[in-house]
C-alpha positions as CSV (number, residue, x, y, z in Angstrom):
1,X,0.0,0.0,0.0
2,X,1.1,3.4,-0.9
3,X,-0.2,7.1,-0.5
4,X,0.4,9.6,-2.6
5,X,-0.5,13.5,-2.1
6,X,0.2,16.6,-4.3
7,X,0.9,19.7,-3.1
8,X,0.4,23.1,-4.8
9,X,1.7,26.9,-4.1
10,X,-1.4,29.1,-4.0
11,X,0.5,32.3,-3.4
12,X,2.7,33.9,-0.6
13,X,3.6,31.8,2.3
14,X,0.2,29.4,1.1
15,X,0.4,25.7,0.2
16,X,-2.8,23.6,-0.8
17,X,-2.4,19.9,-0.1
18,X,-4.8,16.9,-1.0
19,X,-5.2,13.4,0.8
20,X,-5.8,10.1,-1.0
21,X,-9.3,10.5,0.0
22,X,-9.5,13.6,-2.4
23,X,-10.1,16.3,0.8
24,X,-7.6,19.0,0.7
25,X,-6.4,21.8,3.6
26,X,-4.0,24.7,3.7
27,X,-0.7,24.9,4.8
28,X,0.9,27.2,5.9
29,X,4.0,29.1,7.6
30,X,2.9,31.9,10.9
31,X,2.7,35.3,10.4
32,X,6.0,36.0,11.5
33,X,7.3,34.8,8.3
34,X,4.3,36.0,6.2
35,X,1.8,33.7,6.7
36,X,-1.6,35.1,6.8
37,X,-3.2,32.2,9.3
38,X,-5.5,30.7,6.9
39,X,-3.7,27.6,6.8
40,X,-2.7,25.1,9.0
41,X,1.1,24.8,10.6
42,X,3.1,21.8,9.2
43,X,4.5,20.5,12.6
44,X,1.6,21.0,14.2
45,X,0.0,18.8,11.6
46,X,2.4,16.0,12.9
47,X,0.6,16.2,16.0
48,X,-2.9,16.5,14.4
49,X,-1.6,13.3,12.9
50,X,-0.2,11.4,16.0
51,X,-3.6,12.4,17.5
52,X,-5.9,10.9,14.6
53,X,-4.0,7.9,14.3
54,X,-4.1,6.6,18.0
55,X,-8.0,7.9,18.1
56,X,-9.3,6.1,15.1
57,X,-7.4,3.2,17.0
58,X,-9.4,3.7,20.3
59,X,-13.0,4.2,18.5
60,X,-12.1,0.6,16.8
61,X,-11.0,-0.8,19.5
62,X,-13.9,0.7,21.7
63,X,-16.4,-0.9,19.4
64,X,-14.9,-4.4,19.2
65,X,-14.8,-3.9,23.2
66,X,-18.2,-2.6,23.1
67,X,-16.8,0.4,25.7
68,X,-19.3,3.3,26.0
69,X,-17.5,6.7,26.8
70,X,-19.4,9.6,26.4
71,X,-16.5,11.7,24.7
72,X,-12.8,11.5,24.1
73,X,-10.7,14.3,23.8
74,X,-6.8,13.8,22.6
75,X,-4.2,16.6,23.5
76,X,-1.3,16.4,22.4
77,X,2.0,18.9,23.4
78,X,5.3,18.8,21.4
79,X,8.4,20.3,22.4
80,X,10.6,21.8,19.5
81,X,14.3,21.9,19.3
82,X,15.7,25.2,18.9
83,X,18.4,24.5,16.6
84,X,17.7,23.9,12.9
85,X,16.2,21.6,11.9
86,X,13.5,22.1,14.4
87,X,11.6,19.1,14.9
88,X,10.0,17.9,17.9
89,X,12.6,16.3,20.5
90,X,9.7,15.5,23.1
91,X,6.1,14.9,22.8
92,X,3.0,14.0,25.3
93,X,-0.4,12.6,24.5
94,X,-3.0,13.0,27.1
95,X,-5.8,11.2,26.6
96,X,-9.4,12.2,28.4
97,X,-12.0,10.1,28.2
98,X,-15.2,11.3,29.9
99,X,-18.2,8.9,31.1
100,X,-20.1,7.2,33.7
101,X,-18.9,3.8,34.6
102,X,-15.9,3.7,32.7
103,X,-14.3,0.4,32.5
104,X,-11.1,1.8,32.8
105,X,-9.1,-1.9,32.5
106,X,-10.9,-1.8,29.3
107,X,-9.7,1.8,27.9
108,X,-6.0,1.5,29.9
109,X,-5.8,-1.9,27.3
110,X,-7.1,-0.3,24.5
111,X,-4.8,2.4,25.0
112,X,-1.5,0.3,25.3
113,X,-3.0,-1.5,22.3
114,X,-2.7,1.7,20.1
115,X,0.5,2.8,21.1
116,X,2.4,-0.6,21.5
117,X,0.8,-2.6,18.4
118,X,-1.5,-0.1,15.9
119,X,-0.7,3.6,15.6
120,X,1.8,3.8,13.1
121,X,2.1,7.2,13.5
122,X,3.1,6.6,17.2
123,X,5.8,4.6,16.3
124,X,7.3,7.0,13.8
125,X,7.2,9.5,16.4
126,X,9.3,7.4,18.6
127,X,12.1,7.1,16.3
128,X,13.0,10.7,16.9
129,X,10.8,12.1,19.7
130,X,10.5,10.9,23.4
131,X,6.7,10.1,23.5
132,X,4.8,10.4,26.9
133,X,1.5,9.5,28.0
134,X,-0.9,10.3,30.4
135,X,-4.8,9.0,30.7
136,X,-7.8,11.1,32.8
137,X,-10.8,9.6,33.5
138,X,-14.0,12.3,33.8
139,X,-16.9,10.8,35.3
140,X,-20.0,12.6,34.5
């Protein structure tokens, strides 16, 4: 399996990028170097990505554990390096998950599950970031 994307100038500091699925987004640099903050930050998209990929694994794995959560919410905080290149040199995921009754066995399994054995994305990450991460159970 492969993926291919194309990427296209659409003026200034402003890059238009498709996904395999046919959707598209912007891309884009800060202000600071004359972006006008339409698009969306390319490292940051990393985490956006890191994020995606380990909750698309949960809501599988949810389902197949027939979990109920009420909502999920994913943050994720990456520390650059300040010399170039600047990539992230330390990253943490915190996962919420909100609820009553939480199986929380269920969702601590599911989590390891992603990280250890699905989320590709994770384990890219890993080869040049030290990945954290933390899990908060909400009752409601």
């Amino acid at each position: 399996m492969a993926h291919d994307i194309t990427t296209q100038w659409k003026g200034k500091m402003l890059l238009e990028s498709d996904n395999p699925s046919g959707n598209t987004l912007l891309i884009e640099t800060s202000p600071d170097f004359e972006g006008t903050g339409t698009g969306l930050n390319p490292k940051a998209l990393m985490l956006t990505s890191l994020a995606g990929c380990t909750g698309l694994d949960l809501l599988s794995l949810f389902k197949k554990m027939r979990v109920e959560l009420d909502d999920i919410i994913i943050k994720v905080h990456g520390e650059l390096t300040e010399e170039h290149p600047i990539y992230y040199h330390s990253v943490n995921v915190n996962y919420h998950f909100y609820g009553t009754d939480i199986n929380e066995a269920k969702v601590n399994k599911a989590v390891n599950l992603s990280e250890e054995r699905y989320c590709g994305v994770m384990k890219m990450f890993r080869q040049f970031a030290r990945v954290t991460t933390e899990i908060h159970f909400h009752d409601q």
